[in-house]
NUKOL-360568 format. One record per residue: x, y, z of N, C-alpha, C in turn. Coordinates in steps of 0.1 Angstrom, whole numbers, plus 5000, padded with zeros to 4 digits. Layout:
XYZXYZXYZ;...
! end
This chain:
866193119520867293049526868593129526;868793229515870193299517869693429527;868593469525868293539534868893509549;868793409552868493359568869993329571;871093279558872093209559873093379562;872293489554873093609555872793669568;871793659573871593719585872093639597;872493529598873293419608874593509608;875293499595876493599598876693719600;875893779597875993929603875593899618;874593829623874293839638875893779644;876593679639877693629647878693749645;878793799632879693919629879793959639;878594089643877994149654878294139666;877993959669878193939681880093919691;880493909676881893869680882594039680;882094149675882194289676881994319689;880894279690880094319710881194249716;881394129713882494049728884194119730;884294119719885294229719885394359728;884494449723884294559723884494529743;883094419748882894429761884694379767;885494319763886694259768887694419766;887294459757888394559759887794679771;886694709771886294799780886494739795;886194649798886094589808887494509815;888794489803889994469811890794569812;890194689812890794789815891294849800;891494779793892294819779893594829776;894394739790895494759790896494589775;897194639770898194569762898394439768;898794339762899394199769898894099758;897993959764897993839762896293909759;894993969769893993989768893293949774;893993879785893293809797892793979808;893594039806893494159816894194119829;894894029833895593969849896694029851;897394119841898094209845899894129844;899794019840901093949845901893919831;901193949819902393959811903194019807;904494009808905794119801905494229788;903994219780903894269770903394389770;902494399784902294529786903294669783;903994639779905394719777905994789791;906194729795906794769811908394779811;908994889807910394899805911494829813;911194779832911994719838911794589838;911094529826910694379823912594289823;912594169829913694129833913394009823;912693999807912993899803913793929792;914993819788916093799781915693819766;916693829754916593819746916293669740;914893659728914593549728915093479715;915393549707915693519690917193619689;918093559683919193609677919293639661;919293779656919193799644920693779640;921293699647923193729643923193629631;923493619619923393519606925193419610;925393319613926993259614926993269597;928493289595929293269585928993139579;929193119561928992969558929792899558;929792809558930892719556931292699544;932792679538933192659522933692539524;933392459510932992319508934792299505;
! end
């Protein structure tokens, strides 16, 4: 039984290595989301027109 229960995971292991492997070869290998459709900003495309999303600016506290 542990035999069969260890061999189930290595075959899914495996198989989730193969799906990968085929998604990256086959969307070209380009950066983004992983869809491969070419339309996310993540690709690092320097003339990307999206805004700043998070402000690291800390406001001052308030004294009680």
């Amino acid at each position: 039984m542990e035999l069969a229960i260890t061999l189930l995971i290595v075959a899914l292991a495996a198989a989730v290595v193969a799906r990968r492997s085929w998604r990256l070869f086959h969307t070209g290998g380009k950066a983004g989301c992983g869809s491969g459709c070419g339309s996310c900003p993540a690709g690092g495309a320097k003339d990307s027109k999206v805004g700043k999303l998070v402000s690291l600016e800390l406001s001052p506290l308030k004294k009680r």
